[in-house]
Each structure stands twice: as structure tokens, then as C-alpha cells.
N, CA, C and O atoms as a Tripos MOL2 file, in Angstrom:
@<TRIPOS>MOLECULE
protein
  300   299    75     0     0
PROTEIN
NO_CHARGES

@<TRIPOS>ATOM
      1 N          -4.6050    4.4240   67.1450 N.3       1 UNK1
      2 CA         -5.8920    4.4590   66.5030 C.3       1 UNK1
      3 C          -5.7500    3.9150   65.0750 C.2       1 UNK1
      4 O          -4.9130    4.3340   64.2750 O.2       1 UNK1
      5 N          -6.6410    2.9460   64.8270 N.am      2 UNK2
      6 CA         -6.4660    2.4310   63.1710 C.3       2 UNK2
      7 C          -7.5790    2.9170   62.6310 C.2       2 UNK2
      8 O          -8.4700    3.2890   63.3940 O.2       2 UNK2
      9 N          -7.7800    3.0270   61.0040 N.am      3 UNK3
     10 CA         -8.8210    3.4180   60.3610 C.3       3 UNK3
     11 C          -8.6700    2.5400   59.1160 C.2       3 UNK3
     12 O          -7.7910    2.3680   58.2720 O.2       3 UNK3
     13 N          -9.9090    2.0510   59.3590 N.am      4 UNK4
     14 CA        -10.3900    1.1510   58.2630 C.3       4 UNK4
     15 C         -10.4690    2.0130   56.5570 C.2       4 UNK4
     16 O         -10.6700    3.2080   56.3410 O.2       4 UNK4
     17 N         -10.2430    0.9590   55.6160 N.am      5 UNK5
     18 CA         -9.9940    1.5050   54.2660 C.3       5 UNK5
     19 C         -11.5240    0.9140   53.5810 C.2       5 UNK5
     20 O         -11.4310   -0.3120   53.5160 O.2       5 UNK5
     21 N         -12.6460    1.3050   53.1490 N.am      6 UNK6
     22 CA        -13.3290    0.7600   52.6760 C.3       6 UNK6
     23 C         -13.3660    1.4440   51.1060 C.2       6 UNK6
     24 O         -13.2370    2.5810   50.6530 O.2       6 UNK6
     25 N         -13.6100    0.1210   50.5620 N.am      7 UNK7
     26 CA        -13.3530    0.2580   49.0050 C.3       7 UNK7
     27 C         -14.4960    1.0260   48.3470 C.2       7 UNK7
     28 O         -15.5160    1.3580   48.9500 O.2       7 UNK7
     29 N         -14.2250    1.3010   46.9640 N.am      8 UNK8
     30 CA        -15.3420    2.5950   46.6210 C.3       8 UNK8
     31 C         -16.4270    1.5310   45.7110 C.2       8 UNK8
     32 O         -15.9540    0.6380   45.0090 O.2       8 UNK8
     33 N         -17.7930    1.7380   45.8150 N.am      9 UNK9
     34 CA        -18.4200    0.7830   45.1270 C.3       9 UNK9
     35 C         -18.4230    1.7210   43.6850 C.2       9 UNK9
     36 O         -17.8390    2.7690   43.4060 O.2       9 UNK9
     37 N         -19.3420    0.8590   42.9160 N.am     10 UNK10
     38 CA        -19.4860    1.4990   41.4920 C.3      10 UNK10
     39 C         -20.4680    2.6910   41.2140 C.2      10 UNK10
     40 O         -20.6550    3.1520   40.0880 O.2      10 UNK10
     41 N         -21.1450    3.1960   42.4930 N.am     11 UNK11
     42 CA        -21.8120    4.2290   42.4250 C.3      11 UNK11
     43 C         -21.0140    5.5680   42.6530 C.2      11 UNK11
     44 O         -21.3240    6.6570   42.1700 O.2      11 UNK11
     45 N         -19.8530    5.2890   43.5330 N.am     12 UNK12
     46 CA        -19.3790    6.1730   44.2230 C.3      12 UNK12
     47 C         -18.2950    6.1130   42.9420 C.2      12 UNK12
     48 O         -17.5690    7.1050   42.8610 O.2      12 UNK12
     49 N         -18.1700    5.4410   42.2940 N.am     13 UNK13
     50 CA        -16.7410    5.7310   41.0060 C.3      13 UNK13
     51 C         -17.8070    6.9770   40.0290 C.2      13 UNK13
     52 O         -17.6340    8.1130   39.5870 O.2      13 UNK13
     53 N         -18.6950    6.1800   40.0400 N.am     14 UNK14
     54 CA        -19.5670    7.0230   38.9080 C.3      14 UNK14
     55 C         -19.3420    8.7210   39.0920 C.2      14 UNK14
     56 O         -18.7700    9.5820   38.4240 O.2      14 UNK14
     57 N         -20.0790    8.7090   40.3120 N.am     15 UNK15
     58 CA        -19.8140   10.1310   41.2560 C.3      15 UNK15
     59 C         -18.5210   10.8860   40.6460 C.2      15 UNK15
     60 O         -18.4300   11.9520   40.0380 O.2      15 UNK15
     61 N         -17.6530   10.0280   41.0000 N.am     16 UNK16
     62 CA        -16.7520   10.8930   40.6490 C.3      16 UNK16
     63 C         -16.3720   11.1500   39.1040 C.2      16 UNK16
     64 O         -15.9750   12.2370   38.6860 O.2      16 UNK16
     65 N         -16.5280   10.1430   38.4140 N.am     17 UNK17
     66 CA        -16.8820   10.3540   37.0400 C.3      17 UNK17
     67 C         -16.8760   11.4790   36.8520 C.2      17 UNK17
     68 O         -15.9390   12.2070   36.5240 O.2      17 UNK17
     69 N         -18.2240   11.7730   37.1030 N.am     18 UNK18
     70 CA        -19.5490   12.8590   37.0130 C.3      18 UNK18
     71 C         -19.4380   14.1420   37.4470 C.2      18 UNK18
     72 O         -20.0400   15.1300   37.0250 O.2      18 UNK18
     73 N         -18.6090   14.0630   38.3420 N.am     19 UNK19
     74 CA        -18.5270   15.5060   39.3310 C.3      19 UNK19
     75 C         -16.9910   15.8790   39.2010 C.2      19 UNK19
     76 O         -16.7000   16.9250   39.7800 O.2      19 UNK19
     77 N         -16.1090   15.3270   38.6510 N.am     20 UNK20
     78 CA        -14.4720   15.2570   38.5460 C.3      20 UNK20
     79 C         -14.1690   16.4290   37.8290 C.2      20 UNK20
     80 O         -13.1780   17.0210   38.2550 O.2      20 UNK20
     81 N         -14.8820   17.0610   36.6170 N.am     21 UNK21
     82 CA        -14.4840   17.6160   35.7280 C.3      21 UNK21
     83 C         -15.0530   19.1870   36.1260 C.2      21 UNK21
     84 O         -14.7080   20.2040   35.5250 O.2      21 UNK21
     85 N         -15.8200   19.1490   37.0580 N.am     22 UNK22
     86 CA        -16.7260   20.4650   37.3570 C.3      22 UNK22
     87 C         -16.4760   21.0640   38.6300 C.2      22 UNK22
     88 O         -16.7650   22.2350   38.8770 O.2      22 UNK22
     89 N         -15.5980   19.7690   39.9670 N.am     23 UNK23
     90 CA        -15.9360   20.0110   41.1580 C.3      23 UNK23
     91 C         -14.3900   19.6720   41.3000 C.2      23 UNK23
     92 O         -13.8980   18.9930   40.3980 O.2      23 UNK23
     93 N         -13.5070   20.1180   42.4410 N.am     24 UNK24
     94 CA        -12.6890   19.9790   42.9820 C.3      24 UNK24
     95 C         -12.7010   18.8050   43.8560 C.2      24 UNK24
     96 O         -13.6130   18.4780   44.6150 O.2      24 UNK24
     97 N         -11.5320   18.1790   43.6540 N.am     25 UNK25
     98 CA        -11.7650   16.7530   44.2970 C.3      25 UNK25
     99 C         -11.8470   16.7210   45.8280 C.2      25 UNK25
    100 O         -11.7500   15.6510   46.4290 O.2      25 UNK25
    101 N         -12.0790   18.2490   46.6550 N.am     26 UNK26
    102 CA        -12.1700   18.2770   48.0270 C.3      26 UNK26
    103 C         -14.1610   18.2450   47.8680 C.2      26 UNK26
    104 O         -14.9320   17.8950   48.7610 O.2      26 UNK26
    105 N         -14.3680   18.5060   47.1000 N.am     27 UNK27
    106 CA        -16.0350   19.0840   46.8830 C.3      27 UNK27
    107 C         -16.3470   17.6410   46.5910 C.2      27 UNK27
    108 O         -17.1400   16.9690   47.2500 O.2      27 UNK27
    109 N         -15.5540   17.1550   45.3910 N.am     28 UNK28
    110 CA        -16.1850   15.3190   45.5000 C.3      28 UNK28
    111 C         -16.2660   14.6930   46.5610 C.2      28 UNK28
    112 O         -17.1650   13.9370   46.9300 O.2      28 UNK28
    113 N         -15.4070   14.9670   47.0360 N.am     29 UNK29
    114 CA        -15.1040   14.0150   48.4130 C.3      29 UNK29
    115 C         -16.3040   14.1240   49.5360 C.2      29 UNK29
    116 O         -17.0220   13.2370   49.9970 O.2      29 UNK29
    117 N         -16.2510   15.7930   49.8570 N.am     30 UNK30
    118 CA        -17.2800   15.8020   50.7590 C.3      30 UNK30
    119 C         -18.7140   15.6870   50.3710 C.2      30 UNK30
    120 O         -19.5970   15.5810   51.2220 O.2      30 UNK30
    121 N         -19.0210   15.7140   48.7070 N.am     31 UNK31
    122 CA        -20.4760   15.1610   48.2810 C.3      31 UNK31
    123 C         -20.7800   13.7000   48.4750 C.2      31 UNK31
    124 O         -21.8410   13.1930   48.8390 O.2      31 UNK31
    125 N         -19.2620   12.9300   48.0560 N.am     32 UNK32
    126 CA        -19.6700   11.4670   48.2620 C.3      32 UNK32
    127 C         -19.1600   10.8110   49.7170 C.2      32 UNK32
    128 O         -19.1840    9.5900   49.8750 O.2      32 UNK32
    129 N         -18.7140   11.6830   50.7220 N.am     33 UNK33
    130 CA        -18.8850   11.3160   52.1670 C.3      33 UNK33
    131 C         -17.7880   10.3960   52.2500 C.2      33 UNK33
    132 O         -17.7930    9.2880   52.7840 O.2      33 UNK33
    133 N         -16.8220   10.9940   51.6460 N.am     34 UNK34
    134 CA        -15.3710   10.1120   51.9800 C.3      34 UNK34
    135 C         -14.1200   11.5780   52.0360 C.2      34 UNK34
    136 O         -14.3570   12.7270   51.6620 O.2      34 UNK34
    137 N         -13.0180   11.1320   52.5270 N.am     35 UNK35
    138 CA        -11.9240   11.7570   52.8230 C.3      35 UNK35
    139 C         -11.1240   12.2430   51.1900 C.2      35 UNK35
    140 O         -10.6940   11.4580   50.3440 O.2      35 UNK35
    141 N         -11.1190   13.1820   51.1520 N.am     36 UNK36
    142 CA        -10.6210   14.2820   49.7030 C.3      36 UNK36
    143 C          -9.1400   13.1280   49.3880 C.2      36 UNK36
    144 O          -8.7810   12.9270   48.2280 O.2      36 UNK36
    145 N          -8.5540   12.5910   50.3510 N.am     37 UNK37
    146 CA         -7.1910   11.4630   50.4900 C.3      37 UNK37
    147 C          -7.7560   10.4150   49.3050 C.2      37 UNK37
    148 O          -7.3040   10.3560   48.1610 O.2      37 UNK37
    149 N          -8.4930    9.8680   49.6710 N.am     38 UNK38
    150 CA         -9.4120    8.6610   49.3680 C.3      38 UNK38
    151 C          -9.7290    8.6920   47.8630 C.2      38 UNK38
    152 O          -9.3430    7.7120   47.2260 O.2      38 UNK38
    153 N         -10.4740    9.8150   47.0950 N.am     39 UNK39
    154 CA        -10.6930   10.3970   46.1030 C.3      39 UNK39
    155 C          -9.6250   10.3770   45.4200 C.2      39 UNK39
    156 O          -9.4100    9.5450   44.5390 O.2      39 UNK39
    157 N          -8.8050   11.3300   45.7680 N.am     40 UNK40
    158 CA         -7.5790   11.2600   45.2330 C.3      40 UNK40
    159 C          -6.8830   10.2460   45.0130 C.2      40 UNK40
    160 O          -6.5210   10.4480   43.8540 O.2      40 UNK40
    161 N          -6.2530    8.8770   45.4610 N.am     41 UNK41
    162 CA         -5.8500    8.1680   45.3040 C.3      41 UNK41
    163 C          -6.5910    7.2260   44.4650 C.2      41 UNK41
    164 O          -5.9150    6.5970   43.6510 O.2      41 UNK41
    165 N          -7.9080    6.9990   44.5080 N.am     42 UNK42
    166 CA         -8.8530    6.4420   43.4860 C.3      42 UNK42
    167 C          -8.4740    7.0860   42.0780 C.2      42 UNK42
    168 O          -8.3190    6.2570   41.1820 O.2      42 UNK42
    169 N          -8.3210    8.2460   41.7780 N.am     43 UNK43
    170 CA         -8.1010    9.0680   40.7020 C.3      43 UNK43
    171 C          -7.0030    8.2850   40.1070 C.2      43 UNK43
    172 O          -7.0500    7.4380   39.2150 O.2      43 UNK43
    173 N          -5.8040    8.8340   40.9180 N.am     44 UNK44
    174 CA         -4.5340    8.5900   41.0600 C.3      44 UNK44
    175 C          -4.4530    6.8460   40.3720 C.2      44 UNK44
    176 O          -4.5590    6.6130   39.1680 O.2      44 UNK44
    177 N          -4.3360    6.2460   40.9700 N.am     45 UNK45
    178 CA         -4.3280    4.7100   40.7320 C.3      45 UNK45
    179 C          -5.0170    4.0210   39.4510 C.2      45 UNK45
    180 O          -4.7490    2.9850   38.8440 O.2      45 UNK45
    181 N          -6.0240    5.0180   39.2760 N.am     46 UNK46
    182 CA         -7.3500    4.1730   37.8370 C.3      46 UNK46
    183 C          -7.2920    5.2230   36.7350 C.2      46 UNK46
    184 O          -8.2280    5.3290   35.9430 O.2      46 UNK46
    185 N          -6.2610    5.9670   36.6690 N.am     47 UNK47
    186 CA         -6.3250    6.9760   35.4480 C.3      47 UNK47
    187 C          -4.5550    6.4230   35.1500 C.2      47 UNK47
    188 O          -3.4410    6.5460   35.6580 O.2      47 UNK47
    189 N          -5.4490    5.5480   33.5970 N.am     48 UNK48
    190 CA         -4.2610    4.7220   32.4550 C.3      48 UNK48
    191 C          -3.5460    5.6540   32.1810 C.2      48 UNK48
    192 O          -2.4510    5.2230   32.5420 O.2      48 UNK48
    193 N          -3.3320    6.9230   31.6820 N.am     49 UNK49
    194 CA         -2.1650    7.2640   30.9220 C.3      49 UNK49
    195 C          -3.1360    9.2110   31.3560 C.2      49 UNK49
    196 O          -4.3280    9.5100   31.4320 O.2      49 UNK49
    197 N          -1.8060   10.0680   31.5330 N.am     50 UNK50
    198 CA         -2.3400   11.5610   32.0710 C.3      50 UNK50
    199 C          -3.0630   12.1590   30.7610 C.2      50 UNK50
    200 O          -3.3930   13.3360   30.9090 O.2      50 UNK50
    201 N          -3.4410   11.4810   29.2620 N.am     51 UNK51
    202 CA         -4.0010   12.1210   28.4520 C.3      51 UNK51
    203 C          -5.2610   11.5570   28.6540 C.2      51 UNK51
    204 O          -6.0360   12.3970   28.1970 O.2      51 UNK51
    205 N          -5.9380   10.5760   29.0960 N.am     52 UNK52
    206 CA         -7.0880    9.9190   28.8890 C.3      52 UNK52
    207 C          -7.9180    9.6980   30.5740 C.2      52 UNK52
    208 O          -7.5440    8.7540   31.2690 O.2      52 UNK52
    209 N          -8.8540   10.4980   31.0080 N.am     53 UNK53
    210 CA         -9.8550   10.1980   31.7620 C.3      53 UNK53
    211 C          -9.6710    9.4180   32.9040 C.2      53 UNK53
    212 O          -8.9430    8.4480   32.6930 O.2      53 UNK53
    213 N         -10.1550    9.5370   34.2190 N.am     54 UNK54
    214 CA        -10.5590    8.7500   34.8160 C.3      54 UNK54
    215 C         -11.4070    7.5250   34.3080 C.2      54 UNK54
    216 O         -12.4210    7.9540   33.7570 O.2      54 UNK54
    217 N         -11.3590    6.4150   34.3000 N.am     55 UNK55
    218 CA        -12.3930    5.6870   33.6710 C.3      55 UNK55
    219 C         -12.9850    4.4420   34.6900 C.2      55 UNK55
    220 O         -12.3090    3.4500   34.9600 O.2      55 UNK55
    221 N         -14.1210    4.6340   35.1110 N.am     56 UNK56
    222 CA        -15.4090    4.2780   35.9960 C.3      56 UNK56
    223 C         -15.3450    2.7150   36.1210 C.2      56 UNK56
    224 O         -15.1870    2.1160   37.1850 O.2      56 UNK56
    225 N         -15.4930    2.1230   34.8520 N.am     57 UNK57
    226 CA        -15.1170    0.7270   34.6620 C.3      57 UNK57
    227 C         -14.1570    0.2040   35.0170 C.2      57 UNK57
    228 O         -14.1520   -0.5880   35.9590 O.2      57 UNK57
    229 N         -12.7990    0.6310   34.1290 N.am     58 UNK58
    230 CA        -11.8160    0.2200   34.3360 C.3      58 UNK58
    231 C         -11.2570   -0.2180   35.9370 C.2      58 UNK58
    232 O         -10.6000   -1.1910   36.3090 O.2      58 UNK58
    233 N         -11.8300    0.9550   36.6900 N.am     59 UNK59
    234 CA        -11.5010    1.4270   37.9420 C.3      59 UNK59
    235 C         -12.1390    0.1200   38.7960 C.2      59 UNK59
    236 O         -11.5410   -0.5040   39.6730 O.2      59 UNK59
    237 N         -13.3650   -0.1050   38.3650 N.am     60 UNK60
    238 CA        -13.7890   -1.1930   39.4020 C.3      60 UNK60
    239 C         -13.7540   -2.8890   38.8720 C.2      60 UNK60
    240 O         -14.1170   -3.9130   39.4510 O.2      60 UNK60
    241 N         -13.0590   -2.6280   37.3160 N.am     61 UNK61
    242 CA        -12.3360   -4.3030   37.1740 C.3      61 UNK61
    243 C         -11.0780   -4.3180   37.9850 C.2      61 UNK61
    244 O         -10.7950   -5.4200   38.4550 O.2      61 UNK61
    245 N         -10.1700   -3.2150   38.2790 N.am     62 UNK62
    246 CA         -8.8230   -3.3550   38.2460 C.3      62 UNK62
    247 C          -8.8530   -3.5430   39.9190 C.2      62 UNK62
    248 O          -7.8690   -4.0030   40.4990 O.2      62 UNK62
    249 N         -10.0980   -3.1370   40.6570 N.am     63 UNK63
    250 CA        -10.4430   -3.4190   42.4100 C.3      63 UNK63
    251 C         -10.6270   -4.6000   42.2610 C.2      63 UNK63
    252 O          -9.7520   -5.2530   42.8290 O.2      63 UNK63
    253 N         -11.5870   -5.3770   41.6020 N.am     64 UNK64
    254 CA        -11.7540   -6.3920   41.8520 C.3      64 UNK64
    255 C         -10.2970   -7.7000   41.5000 C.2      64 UNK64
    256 O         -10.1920   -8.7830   42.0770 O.2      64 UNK64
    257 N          -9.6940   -7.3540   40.8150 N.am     65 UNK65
    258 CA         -8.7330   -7.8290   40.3330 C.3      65 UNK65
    259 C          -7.6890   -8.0710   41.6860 C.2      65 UNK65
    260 O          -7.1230   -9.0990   42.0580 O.2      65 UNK65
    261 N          -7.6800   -6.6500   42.2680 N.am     66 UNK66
    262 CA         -6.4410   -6.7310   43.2860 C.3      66 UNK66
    263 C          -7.1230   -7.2180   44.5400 C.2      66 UNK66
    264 O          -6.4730   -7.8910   45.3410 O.2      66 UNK66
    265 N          -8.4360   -6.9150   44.7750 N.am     67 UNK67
    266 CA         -8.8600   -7.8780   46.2370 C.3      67 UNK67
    267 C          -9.3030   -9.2660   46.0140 C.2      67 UNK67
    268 O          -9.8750   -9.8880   46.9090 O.2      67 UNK67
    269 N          -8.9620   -9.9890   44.3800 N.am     68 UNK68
    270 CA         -9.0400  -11.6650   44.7430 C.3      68 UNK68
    271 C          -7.6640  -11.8370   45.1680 C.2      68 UNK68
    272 O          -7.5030  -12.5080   46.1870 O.2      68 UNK68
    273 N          -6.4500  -11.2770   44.4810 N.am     69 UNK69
    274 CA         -5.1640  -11.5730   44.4850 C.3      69 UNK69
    275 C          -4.7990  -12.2000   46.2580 C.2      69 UNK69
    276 O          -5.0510  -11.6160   47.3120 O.2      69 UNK69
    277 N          -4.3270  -13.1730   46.1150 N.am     70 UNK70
    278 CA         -3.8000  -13.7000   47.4830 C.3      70 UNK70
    279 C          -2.7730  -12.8140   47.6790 C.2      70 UNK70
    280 O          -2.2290  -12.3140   46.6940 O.2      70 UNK70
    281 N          -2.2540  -12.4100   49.2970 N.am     71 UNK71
    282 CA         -1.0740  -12.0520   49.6280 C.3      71 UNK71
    283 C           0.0120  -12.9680   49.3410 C.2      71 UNK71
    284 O          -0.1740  -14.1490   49.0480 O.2      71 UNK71
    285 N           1.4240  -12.2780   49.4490 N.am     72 UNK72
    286 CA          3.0100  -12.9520   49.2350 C.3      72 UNK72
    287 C           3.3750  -12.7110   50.2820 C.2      72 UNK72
    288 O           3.3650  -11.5780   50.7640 O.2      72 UNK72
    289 N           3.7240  -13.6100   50.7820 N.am     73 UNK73
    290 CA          4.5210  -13.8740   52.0820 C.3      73 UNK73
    291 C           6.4060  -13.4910   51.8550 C.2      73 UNK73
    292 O           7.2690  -14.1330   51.2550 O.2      73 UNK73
    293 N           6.4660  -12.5320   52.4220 N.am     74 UNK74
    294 CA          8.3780  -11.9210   51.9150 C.3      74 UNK74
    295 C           8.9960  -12.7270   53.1650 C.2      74 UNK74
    296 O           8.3780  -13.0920   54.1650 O.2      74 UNK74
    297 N           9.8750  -12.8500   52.9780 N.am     75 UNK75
    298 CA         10.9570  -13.1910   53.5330 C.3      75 UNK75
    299 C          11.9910  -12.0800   54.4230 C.2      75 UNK75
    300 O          13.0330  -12.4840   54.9380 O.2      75 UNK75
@<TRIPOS>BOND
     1     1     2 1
     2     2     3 1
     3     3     4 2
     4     3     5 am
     5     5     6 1
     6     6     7 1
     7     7     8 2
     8     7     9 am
     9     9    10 1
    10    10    11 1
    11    11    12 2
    12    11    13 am
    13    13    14 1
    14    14    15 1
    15    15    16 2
    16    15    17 am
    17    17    18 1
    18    18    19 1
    19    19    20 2
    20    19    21 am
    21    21    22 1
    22    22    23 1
    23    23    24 2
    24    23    25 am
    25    25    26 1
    26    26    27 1
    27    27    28 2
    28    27    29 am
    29    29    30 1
    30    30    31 1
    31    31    32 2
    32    31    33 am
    33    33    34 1
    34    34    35 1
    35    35    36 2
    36    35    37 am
    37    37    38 1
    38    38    39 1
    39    39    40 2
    40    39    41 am
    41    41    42 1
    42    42    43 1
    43    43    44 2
    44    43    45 am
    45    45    46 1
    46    46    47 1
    47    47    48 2
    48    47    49 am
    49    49    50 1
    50    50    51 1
    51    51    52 2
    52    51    53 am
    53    53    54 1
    54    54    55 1
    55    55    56 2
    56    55    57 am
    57    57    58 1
    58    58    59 1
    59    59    60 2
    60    59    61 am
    61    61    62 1
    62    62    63 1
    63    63    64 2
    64    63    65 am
    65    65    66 1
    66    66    67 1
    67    67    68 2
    68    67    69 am
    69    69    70 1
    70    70    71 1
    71    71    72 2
    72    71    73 am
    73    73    74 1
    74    74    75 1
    75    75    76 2
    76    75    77 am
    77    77    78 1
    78    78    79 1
    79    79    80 2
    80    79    81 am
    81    81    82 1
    82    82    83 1
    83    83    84 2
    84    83    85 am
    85    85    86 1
    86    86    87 1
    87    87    88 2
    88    87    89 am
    89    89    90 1
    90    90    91 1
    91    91    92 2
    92    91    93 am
    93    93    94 1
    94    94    95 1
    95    95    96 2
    96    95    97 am
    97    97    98 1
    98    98    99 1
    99    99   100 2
   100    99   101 am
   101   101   102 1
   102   102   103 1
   103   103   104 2
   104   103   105 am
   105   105   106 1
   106   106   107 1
   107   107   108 2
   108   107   109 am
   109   109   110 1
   110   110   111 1
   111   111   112 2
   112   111   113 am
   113   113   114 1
   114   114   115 1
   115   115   116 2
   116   115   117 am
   117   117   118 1
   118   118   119 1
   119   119   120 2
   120   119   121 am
   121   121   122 1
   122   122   123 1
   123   123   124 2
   124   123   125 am
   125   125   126 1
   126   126   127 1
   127   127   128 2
   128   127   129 am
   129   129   130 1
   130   130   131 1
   131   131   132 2
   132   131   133 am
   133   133   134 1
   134   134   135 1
   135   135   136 2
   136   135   137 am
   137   137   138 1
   138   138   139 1
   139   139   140 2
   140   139   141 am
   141   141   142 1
   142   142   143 1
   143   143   144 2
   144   143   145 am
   145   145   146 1
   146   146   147 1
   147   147   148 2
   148   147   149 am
   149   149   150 1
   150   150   151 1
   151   151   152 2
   152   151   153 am
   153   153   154 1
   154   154   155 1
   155   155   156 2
   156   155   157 am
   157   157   158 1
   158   158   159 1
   159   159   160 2
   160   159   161 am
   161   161   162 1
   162   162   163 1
   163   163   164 2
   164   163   165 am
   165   165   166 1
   166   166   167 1
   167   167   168 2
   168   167   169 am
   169   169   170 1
   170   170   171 1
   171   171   172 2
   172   171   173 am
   173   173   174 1
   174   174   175 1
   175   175   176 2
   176   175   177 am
   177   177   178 1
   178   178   179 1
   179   179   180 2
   180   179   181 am
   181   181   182 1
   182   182   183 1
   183   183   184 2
   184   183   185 am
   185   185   186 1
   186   186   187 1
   187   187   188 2
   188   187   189 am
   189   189   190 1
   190   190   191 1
   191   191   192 2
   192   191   193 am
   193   193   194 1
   194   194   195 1
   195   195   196 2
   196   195   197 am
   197   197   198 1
   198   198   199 1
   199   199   200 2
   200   199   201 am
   201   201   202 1
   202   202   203 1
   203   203   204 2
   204   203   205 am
   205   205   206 1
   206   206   207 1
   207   207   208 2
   208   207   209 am
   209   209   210 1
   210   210   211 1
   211   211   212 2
   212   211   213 am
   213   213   214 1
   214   214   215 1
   215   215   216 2
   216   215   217 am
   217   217   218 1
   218   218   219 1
   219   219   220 2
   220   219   221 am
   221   221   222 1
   222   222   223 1
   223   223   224 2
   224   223   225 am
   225   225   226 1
   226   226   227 1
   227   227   228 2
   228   227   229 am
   229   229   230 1
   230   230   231 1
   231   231   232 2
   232   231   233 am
   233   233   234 1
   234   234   235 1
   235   235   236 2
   236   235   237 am
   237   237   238 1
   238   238   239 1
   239   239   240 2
   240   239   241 am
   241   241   242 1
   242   242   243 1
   243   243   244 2
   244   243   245 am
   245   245   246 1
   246   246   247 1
   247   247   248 2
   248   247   249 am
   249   249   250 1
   250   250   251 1
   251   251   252 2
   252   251   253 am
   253   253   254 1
   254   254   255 1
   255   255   256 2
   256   255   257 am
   257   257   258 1
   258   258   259 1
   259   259   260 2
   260   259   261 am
   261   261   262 1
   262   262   263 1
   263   263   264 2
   264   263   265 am
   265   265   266 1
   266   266   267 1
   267   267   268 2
   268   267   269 am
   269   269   270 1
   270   270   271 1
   271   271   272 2
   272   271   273 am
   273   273   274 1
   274   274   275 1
   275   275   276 2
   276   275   277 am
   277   277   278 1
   278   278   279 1
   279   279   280 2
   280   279   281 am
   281   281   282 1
   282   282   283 1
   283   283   284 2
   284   283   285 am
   285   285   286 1
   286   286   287 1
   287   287   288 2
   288   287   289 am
   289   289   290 1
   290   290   291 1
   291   291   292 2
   292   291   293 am
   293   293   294 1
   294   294   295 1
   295   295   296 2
   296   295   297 am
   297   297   298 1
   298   298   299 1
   299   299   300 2
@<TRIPOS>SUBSTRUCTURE
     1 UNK1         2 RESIDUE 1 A UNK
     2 UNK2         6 RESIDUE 1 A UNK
     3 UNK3        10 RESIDUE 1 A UNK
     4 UNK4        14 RESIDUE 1 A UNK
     5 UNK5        18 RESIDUE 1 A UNK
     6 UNK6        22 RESIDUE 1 A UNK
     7 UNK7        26 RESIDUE 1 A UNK
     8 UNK8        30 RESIDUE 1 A UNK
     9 UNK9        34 RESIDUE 1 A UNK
    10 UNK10       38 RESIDUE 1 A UNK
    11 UNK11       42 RESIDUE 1 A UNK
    12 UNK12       46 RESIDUE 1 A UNK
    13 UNK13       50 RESIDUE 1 A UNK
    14 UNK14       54 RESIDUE 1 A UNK
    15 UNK15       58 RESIDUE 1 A UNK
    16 UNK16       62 RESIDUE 1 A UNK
    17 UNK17       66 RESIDUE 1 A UNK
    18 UNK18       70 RESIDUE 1 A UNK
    19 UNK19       74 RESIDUE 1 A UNK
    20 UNK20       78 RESIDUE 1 A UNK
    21 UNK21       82 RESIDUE 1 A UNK
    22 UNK22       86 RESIDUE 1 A UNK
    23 UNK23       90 RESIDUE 1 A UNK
    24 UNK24       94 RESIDUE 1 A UNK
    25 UNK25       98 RESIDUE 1 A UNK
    26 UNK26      102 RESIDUE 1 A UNK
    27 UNK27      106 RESIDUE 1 A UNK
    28 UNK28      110 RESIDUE 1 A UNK
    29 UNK29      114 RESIDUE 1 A UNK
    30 UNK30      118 RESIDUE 1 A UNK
    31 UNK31      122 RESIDUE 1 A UNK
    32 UNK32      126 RESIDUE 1 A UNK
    33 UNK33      130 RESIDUE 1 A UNK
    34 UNK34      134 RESIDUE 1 A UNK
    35 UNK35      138 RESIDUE 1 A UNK
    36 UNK36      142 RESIDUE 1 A UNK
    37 UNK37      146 RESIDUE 1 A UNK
    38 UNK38      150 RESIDUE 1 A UNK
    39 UNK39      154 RESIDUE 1 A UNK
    40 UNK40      158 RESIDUE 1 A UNK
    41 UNK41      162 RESIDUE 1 A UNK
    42 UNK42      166 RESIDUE 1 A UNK
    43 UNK43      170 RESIDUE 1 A UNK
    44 UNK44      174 RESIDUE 1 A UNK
    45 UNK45      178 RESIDUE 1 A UNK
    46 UNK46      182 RESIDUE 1 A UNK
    47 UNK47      186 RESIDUE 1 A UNK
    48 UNK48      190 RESIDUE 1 A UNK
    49 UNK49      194 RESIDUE 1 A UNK
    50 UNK50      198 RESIDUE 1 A UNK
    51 UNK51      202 RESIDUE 1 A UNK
    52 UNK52      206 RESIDUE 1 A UNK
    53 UNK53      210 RESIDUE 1 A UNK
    54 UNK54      214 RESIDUE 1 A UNK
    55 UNK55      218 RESIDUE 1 A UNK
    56 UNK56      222 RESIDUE 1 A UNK
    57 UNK57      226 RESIDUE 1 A UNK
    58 UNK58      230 RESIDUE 1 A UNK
    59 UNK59      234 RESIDUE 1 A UNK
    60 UNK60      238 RESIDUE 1 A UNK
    61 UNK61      242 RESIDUE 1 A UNK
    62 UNK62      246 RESIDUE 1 A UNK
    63 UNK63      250 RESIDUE 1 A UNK
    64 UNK64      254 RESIDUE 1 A UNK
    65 UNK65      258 RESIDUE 1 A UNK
    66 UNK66      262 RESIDUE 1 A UNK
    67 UNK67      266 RESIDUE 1 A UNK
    68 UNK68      270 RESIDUE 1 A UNK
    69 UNK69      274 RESIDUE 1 A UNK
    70 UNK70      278 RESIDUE 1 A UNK
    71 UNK71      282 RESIDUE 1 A UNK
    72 UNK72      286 RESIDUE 1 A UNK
    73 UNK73      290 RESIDUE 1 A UNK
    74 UNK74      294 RESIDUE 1 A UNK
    75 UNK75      298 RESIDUE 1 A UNK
């Protein structure tokens, strides 16, 4: 069985923005109708340095950044 990865748009970053600091990231997850995994790793990946914020923007230049990037073919 495979499961598709769909990327988080800029509403759903906001969300979590918004709800990150008040709600447990299992409660984000199931408000914005994605897997508590999913959330988490969004967190995880777009938060610059453990003193400074999730940040909303940042989060959806640094997506767009990695889905123009062509794949590398390894050897």
C-alpha cells in the first residue's frame, strides 16, 4: 500500500502558526485534517534555530524552493 505525501498550502501553515502555541500538535493535526506525523515534520523541518518560532513564510519559500530543485541521479 503507498500513501501519497501532499504538501501543506499556505493556509494550512498559517493554521498551524495559529493553533501551535495553544493546541497540541495531535489537536492541530486533527483540526487541519492531516496526520499529527505530517504536522510534526512541517514543524520540525521550517523551525530555523530551537529559540525562534515556527515561521509561516519561511516555511512555504523553503517548499517551494525544494519542489523546483531537479532530482540527482547517484550512482
Amino acid at each position: 500500500m503507498t500513501h501519497g505525501y501532499r504538501h501543506l498550502s499556505a493556509e494550512y501553515r498559517v493554521g498551524i502558526i495559529l493553533m501551535q502555541g495553544y493546541h497540541s500538535i495531535r489537536i492541530v493535526a486533527r483540526q487541519l485534517g492531516h496526520a499529527p506525523s505530517t504536522v510534526s515534520r512541517e514543524i520540525a523541518r521550517h523551525t530555523v534555530r530551537p529559540d525562534m518560532a515556527y515561521d509561516a513564510r519561511l516555511a512555504g519559500y523553503r517548499a517551494r524552493l525544494t519542489r523546483c530543485r531537479p532530482l540527482v541521479a547517484r550512482s
